[in-house]
py3Dmol code that shows the C-alpha trace and the ligand (Angstrom):
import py3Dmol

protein = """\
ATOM      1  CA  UNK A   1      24.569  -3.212 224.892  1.00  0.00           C
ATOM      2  CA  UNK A   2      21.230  -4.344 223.179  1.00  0.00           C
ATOM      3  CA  UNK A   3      18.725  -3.644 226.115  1.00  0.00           C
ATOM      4  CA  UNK A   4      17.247  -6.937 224.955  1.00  0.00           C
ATOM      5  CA  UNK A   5      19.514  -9.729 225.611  1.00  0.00           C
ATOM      6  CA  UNK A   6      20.648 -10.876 229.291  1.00  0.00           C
ATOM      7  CA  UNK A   7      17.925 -10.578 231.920  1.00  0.00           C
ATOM      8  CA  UNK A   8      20.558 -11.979 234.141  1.00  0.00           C
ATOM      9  CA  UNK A   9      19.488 -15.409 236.160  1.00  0.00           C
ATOM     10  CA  UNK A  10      18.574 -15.540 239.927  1.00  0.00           C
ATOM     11  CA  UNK A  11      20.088 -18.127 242.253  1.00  0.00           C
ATOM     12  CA  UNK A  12      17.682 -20.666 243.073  1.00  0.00           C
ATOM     13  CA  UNK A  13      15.139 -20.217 240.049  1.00  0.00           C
ATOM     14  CA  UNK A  14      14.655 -21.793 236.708  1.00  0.00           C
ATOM     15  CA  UNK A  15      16.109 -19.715 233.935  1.00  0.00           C
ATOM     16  CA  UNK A  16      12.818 -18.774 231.421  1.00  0.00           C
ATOM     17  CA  UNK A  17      14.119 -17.654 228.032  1.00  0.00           C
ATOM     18  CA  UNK A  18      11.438 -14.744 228.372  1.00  0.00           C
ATOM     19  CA  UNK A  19      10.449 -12.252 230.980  1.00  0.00           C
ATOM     20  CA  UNK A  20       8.380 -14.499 233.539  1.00  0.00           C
ATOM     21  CA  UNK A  21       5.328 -14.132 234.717  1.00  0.00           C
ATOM     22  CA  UNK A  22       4.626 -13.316 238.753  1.00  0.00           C
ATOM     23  CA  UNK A  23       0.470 -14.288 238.709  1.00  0.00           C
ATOM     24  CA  UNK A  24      -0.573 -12.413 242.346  1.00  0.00           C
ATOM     25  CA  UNK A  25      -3.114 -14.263 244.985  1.00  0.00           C
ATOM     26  CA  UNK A  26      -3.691 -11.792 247.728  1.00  0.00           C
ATOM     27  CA  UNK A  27      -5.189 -13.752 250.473  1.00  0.00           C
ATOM     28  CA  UNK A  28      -6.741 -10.478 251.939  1.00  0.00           C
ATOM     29  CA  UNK A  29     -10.500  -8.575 252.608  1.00  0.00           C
ATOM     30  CA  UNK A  30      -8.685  -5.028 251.075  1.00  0.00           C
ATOM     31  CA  UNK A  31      -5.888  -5.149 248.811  1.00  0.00           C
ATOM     32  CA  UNK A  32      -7.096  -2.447 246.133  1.00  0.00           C
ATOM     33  CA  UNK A  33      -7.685  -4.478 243.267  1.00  0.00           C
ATOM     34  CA  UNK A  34      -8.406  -7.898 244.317  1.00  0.00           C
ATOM     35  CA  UNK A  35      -9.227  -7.473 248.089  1.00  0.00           C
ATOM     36  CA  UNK A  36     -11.923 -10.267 249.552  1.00  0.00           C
ATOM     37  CA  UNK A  37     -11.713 -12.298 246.436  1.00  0.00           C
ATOM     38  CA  UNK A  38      -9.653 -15.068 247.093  1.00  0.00           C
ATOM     39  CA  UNK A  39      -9.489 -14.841 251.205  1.00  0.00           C
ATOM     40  CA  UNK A  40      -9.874 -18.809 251.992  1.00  0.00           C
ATOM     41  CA  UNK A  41      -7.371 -20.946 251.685  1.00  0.00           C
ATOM     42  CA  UNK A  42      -8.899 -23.641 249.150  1.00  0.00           C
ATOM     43  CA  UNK A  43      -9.914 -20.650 246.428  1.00  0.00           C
ATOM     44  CA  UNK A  44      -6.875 -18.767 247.070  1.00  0.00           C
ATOM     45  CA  UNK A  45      -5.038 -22.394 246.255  1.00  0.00           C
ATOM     46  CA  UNK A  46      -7.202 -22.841 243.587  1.00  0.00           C
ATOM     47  CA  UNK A  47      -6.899 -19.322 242.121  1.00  0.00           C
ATOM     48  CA  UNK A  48      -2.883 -19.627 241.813  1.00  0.00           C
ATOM     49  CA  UNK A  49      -3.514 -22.765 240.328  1.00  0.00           C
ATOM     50  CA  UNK A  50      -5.764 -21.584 237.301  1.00  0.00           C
ATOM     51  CA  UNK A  51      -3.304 -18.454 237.412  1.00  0.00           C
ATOM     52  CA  UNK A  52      -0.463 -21.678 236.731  1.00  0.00           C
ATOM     53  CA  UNK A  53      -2.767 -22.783 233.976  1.00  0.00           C
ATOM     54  CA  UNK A  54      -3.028 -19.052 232.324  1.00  0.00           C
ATOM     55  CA  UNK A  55       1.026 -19.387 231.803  1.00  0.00           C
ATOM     56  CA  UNK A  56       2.064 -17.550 235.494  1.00  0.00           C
ATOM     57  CA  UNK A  57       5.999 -19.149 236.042  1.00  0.00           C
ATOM     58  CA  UNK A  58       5.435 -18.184 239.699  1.00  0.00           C
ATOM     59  CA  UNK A  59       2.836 -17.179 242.270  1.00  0.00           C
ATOM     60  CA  UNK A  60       2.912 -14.704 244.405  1.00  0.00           C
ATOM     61  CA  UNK A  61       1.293 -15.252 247.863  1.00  0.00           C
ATOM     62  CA  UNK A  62       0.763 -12.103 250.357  1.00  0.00           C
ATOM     63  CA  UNK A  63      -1.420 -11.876 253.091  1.00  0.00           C
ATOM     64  CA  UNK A  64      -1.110  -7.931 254.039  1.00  0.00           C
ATOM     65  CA  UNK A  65      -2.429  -5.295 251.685  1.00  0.00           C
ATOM     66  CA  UNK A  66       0.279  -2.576 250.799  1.00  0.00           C
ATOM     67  CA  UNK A  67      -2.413   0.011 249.344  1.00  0.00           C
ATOM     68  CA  UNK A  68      -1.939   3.876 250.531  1.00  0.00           C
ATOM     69  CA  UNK A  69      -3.463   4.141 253.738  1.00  0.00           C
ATOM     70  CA  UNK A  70      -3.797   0.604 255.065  1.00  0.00           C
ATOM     71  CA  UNK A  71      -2.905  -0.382 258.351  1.00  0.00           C
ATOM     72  CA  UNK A  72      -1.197  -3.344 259.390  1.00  0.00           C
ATOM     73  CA  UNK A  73      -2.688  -6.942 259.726  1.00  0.00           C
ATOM     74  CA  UNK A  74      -0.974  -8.306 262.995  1.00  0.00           C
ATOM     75  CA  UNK A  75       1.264 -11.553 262.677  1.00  0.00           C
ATOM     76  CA  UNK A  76      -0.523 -14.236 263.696  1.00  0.00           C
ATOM     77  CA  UNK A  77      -3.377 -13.244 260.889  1.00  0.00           C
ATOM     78  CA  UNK A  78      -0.930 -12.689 258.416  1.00  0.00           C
ATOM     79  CA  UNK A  79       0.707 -16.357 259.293  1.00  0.00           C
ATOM     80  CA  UNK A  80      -2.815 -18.015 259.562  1.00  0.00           C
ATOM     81  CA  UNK A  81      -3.942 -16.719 255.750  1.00  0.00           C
ATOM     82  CA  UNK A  82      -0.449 -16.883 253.884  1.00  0.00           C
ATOM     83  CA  UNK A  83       1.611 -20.540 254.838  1.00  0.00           C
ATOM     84  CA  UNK A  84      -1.692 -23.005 253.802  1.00  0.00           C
ATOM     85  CA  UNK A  85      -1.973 -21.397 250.851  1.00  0.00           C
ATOM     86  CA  UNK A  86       1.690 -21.535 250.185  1.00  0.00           C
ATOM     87  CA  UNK A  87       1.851 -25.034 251.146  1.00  0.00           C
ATOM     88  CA  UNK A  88      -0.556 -25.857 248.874  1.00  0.00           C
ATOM     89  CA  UNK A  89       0.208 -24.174 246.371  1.00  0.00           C
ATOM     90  CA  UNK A  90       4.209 -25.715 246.627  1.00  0.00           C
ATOM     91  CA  UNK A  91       2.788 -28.995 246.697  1.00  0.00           C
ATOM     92  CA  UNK A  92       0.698 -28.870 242.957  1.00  0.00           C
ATOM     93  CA  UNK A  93       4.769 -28.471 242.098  1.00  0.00           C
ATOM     94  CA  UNK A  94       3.833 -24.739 241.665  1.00  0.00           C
ATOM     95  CA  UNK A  95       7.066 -22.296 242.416  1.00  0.00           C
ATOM     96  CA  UNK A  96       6.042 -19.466 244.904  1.00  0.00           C
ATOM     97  CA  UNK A  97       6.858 -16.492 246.034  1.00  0.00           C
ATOM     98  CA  UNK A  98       5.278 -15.195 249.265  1.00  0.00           C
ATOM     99  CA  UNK A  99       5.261 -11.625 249.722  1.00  0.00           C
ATOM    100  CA  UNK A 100       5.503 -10.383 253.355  1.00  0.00           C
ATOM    101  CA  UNK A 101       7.491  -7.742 255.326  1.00  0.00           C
ATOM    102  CA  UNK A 102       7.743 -10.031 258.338  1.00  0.00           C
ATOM    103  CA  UNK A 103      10.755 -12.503 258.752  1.00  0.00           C
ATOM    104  CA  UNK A 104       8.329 -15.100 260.653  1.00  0.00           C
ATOM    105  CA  UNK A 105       6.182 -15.240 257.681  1.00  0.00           C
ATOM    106  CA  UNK A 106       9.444 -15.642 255.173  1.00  0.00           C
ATOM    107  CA  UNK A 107      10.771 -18.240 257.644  1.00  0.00           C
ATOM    108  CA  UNK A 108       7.389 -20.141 257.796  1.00  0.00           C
ATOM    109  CA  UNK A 109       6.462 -19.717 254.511  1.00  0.00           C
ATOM    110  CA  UNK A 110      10.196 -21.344 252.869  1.00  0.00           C
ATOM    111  CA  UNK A 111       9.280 -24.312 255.384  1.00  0.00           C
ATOM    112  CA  UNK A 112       5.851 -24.435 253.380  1.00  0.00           C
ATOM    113  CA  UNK A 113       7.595 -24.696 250.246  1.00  0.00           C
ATOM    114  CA  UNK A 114       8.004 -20.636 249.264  1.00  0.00           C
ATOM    115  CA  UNK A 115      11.115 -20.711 246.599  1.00  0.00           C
ATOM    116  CA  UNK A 116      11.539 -16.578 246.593  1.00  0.00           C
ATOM    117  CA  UNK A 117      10.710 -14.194 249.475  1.00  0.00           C
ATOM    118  CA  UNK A 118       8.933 -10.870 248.212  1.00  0.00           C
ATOM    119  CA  UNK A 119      10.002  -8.331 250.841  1.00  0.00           C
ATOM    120  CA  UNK A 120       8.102  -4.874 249.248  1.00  0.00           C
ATOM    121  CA  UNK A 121      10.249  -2.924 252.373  1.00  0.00           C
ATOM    122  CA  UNK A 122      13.270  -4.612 251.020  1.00  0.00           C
ATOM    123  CA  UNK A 123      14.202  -5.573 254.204  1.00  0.00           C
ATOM    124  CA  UNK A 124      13.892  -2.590 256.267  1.00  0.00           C
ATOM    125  CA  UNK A 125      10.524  -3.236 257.837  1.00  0.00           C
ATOM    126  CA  UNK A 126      11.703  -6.320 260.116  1.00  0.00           C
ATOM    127  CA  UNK A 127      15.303  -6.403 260.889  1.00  0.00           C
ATOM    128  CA  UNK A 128      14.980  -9.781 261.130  1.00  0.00           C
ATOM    129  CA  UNK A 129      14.548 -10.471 257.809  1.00  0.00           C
ATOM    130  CA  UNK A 130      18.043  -9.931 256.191  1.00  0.00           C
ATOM    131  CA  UNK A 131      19.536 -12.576 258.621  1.00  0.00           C
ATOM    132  CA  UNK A 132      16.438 -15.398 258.256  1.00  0.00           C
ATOM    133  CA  UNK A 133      16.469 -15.226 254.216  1.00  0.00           C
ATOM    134  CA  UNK A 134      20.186 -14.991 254.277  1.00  0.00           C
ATOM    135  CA  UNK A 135      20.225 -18.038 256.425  1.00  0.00           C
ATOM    136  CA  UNK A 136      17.351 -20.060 254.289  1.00  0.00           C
ATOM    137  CA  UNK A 137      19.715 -19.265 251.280  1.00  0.00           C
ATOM    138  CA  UNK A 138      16.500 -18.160 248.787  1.00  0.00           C
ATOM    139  CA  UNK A 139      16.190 -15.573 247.100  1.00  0.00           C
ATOM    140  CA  UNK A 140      14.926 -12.287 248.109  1.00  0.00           C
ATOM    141  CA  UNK A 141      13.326  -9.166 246.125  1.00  0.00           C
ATOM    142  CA  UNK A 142      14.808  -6.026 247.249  1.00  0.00           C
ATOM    143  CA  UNK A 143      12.024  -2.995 246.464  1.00  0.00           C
ATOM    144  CA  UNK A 144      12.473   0.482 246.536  1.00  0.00           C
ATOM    145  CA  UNK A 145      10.208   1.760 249.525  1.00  0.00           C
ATOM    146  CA  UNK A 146      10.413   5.033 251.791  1.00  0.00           C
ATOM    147  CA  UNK A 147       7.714   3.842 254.792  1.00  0.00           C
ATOM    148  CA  UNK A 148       4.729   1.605 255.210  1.00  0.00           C
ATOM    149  CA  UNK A 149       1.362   2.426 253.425  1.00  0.00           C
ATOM    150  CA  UNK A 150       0.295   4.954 256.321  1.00  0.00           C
ATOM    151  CA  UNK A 151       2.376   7.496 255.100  1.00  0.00           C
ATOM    152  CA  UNK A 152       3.635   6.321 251.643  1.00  0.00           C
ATOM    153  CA  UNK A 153       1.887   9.121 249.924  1.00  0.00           C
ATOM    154  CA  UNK A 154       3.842  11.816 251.576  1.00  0.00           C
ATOM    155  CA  UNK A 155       6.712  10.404 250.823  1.00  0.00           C
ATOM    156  CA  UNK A 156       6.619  10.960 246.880  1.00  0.00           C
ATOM    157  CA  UNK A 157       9.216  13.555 246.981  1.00  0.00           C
ATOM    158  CA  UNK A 158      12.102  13.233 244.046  1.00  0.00           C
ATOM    159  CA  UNK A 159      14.189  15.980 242.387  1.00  0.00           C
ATOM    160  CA  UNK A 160      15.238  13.165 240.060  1.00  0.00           C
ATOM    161  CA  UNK A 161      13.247  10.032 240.379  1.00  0.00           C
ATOM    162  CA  UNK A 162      15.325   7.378 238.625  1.00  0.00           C
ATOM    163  CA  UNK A 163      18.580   8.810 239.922  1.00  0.00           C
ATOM    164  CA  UNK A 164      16.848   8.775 243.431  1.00  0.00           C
ATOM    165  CA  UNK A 165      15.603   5.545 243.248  1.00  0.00           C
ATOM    166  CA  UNK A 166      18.858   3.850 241.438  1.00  0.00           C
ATOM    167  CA  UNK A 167      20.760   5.300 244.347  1.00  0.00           C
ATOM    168  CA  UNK A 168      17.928   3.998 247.235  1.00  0.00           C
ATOM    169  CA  UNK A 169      18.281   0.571 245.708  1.00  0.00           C
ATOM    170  CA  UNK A 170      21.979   0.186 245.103  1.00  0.00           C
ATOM    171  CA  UNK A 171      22.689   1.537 249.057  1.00  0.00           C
ATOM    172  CA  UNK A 172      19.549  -1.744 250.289  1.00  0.00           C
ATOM    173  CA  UNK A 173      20.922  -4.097 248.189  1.00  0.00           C
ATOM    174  CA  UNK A 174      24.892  -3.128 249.904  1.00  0.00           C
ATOM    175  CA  UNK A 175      22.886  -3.359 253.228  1.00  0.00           C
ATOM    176  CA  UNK A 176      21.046  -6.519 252.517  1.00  0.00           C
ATOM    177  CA  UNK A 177      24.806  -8.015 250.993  1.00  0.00           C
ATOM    178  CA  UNK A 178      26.005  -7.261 254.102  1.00  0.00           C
ATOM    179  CA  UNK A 179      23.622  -8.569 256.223  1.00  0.00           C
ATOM    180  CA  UNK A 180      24.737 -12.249 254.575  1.00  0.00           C
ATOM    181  CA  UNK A 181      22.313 -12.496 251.499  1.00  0.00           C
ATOM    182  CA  UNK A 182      24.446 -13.100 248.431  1.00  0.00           C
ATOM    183  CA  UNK A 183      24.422 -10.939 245.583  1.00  0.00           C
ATOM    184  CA  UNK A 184      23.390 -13.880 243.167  1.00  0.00           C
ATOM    185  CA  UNK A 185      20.578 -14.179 244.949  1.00  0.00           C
ATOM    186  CA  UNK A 186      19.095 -10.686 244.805  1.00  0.00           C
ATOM    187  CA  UNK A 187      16.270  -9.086 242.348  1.00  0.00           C
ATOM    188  CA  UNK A 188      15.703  -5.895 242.015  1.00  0.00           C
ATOM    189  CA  UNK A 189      12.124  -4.096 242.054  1.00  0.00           C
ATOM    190  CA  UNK A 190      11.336  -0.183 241.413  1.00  0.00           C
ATOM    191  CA  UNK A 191       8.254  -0.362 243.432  1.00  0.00           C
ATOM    192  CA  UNK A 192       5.693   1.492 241.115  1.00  0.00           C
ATOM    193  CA  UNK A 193       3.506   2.975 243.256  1.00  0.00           C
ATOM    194  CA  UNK A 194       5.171   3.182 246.660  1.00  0.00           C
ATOM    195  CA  UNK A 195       5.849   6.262 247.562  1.00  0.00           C
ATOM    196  CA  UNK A 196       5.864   7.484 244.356  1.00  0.00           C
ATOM    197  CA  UNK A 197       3.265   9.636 242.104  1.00  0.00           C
ATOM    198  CA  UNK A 198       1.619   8.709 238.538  1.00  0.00           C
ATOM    199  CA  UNK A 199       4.479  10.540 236.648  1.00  0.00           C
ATOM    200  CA  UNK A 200       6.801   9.059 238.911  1.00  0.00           C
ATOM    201  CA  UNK A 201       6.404   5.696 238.323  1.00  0.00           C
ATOM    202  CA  UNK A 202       6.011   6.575 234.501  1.00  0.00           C
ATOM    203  CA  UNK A 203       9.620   7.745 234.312  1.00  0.00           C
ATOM    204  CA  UNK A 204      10.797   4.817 236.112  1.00  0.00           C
ATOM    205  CA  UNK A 205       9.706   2.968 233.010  1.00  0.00           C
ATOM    206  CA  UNK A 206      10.767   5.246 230.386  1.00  0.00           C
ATOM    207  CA  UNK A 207      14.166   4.280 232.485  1.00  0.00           C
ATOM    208  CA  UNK A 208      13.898   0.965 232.750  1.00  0.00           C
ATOM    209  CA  UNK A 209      17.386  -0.172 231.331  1.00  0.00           C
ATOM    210  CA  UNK A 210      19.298   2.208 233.662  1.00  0.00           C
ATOM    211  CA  UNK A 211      17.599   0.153 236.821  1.00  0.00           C
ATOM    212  CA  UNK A 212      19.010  -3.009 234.599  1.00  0.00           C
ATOM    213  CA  UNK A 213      22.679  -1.061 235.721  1.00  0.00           C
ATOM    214  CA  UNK A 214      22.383  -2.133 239.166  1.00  0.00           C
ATOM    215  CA  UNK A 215      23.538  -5.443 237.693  1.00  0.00           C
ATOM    216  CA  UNK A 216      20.636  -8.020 238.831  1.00  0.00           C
ATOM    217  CA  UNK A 217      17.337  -9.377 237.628  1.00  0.00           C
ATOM    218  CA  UNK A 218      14.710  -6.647 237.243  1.00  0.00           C
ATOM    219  CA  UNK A 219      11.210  -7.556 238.099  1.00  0.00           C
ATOM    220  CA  UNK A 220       8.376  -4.718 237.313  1.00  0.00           C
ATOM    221  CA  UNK A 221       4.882  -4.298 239.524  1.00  0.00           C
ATOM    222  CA  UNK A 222       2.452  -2.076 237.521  1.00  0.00           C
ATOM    223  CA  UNK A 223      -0.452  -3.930 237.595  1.00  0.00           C
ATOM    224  CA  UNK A 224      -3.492  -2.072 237.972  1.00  0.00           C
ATOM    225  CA  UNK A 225      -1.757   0.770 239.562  1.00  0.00           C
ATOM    226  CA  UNK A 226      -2.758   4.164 240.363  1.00  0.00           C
ATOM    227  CA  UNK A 227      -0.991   5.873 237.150  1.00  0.00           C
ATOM    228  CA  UNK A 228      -2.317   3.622 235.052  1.00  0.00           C
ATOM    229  CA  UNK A 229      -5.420   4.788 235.858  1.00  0.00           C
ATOM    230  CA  UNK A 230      -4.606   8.283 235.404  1.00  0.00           C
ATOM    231  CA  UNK A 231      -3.061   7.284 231.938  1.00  0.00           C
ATOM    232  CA  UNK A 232      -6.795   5.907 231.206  1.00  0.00           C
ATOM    233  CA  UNK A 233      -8.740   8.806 232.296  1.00  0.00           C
ATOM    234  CA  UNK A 234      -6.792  11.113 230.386  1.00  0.00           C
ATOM    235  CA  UNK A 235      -6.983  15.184 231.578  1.00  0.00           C
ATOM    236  CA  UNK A 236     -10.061  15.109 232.459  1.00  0.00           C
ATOM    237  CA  UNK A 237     -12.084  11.486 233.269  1.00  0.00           C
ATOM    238  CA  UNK A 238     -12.045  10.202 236.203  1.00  0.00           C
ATOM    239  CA  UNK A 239      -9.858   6.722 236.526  1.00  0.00           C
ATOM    240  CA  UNK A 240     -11.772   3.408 235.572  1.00  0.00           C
ATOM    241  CA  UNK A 241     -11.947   0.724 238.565  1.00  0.00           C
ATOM    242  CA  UNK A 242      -8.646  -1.239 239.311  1.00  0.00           C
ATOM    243  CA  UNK A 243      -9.849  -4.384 237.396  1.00  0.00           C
ATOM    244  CA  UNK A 244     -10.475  -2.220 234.209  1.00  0.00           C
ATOM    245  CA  UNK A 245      -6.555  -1.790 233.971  1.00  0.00           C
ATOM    246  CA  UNK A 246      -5.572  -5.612 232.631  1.00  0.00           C
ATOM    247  CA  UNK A 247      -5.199  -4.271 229.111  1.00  0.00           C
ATOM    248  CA  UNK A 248      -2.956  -1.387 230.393  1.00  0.00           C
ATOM    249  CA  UNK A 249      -1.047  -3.677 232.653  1.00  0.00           C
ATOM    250  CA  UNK A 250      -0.822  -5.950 229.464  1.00  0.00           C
ATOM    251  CA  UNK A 251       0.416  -2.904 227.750  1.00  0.00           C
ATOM    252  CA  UNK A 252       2.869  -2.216 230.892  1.00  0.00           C
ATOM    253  CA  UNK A 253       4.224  -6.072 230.450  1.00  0.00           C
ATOM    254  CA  UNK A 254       4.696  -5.815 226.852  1.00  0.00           C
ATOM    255  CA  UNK A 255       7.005  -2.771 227.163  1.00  0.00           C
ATOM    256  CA  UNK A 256       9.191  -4.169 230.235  1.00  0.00           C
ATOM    257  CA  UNK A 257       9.907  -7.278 228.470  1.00  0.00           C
ATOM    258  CA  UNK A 258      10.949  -5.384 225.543  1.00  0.00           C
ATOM    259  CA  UNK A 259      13.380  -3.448 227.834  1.00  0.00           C
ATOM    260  CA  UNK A 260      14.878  -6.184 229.351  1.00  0.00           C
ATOM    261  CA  UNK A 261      12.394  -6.888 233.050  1.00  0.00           C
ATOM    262  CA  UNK A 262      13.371 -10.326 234.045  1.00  0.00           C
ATOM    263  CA  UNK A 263      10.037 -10.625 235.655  1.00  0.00           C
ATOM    264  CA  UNK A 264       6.311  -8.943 235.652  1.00  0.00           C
ATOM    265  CA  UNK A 265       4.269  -8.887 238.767  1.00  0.00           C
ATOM    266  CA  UNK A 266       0.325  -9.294 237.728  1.00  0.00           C
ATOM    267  CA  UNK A 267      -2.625 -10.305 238.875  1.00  0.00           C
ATOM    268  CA  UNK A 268      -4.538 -11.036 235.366  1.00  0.00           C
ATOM    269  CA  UNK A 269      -1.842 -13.957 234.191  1.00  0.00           C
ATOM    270  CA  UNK A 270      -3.509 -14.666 230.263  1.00  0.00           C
ATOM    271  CA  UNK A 271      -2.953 -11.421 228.710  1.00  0.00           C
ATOM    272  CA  UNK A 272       0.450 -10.377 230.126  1.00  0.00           C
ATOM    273  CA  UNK A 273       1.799 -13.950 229.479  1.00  0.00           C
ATOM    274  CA  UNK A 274       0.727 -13.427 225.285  1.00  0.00           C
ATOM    275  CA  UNK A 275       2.440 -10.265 225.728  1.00  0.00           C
ATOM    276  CA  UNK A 276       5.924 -11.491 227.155  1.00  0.00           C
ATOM    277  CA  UNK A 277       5.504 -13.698 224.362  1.00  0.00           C
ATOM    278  CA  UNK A 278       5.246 -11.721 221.799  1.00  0.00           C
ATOM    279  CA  UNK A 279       8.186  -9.501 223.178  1.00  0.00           C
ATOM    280  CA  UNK A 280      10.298 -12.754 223.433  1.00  0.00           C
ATOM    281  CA  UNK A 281       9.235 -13.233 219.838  1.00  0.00           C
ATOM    282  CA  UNK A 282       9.969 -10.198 218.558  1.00  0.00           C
ATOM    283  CA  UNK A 283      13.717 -10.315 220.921  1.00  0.00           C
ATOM    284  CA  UNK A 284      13.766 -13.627 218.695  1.00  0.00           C
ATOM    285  CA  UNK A 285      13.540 -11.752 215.308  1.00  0.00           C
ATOM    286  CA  UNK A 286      16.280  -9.821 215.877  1.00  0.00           C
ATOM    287  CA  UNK A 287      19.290 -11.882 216.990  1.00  0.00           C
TER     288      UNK A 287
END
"""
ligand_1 = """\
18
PMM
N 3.192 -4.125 244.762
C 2.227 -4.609 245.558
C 2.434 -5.765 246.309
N 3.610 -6.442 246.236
N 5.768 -6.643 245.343
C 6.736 -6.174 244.567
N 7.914 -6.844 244.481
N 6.598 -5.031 243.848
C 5.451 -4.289 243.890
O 5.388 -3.221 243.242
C 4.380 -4.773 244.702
C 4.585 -5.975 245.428
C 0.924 -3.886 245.654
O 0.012 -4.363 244.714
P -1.236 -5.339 245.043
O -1.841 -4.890 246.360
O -2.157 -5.111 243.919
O -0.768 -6.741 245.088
"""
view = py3Dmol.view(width=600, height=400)
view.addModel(protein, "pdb")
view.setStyle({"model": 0}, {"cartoon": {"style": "trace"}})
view.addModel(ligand_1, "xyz")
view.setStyle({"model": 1}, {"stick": {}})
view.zoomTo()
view.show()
């Protein structure tokens, strides 16, 4: 099988002829990358919206930070900075995706309009998710994850990543079928990053089209990572800043299109949407 063709479609969602672009708004004062920047409601709206205008198919609204080592924001806080800017965001017409651990925030957020829930645990932080996104019949990204950020780190234990990982997936997305959400519904998500180390998430990549074998949609999160920015400082250097890693994330996009991702996660929209582009271009060439 060409690893090119057949990105497989998700209940729910438009079908894009190319791998889509997830633009991120993290309404929060610390996610790694973008932490503080968009943290009121009206620029967080207005950032998804010029993210819209860049060529992002969806948005992605969270309202916790999932970087190593962060704690918790409680409910209520998470509630108060995620559903206005959903809301908003759902009524420019713009399809988003809120990512959130919490089945109040999936439930409230689908009310405000959310079209996809982005669950990073993949279900296994709340037990009340399965059963609330089964029952608001959306879709739902299952990610591979071993524990919250706390301990994350300590986690990134594998004597073979991708077979570790293909075999952590496959077993959440039986659990999460079973719990009521159908299969048609489900996307699949390595989480780069998350519990994992730089060389880690690298193979995951090189290994993309054997995640494709769990059978659904594939959607890849390497933007501004940790490994890339031990790619970019080579041996020696020391990393450059999160937002110095577009052009590698751009890089990042370029090759999961070419393998067949159904959808990037990222958080600078312009680049990585010329680079799905130019993979669906290329994908065009040689049919
Ligand atoms: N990574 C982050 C947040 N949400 N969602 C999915 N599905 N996959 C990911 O890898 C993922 C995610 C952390 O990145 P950020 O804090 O820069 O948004």
């Amino acid at each position: 099988m060409s690893t090119l063709r057949g990105r497989g479609t998700v209940e729910g969602l438009p079908e894009w002829d190319r791998c889509a672009v997830m633009g991120v708004v993290n309404v929060t004062p610390d996610s790694f990358s973008d932490g503080g920047r968009w943290f009121d409601t009206t620029t967080a709206v207005k950032h998804g919206l010029d993210l819209v205008a860049e060529g992002a198919d969806l948005v992605d609204v969270g309202g916790e930070s999932t970087r190593p080592g962060a704690t918790r924001v409680d409910e209520d806080e998470e509630l108060r900075r995620v559903v206005p800017v959903v809301r908003g965001l759902a009524a420019e017409g713009v399809a988003v995706s809120v990512d959130t651990m919490r089945a109040s925030v999936a439930e409230q957020a689908v009310a405000a309009g959310a079209v996809l829930v982005n669950d990073v645990s993949g279900g296994l932080a709340d037990p009340a998710m399965v059963p609330a996104v089964a029952a608001a019949r959306v879709p739902f990204v299952v990610m591979h994850w071993r524990g919250f950020s706390e301990t994350m780190n300590s986690r990134a234990v594998y004597t073979d990543v991708v077979a570790e990982v293909l075999a952590e997936l496959r077993a959440r997305m039986d659990a999460v079928i079973a719990g009521g959400i159908a299969p048609e519904y489900l996307v699949v998500d390595p989480g780069l990053g998350f519990a994992k180390q730089a060389g880690h998430d690298l193979a995951l990549l090189a290994h993309l089209p054997e995640l494709r074998s769990l059978g659904r949609p594939l959607l890849v999160a390497a933007s501004r990572k940790r490994f890339l920015g031990h790619v970019l400082a080579g041996g020696e250097g020391s990393p450059p800043p999160a937002r110095e890693r577009d052009a590698a994330t751009a890089a990042v996009s370029a090759i999961a299109a070419h393998q067949g991702a159904w959808a990037v996660r990222v958080h600078e929209v312009r680049a990585t949407a010329d680079a799905v582009r130019v993979a669906r271009a290329v994908e065009g060439a040689a049919r």
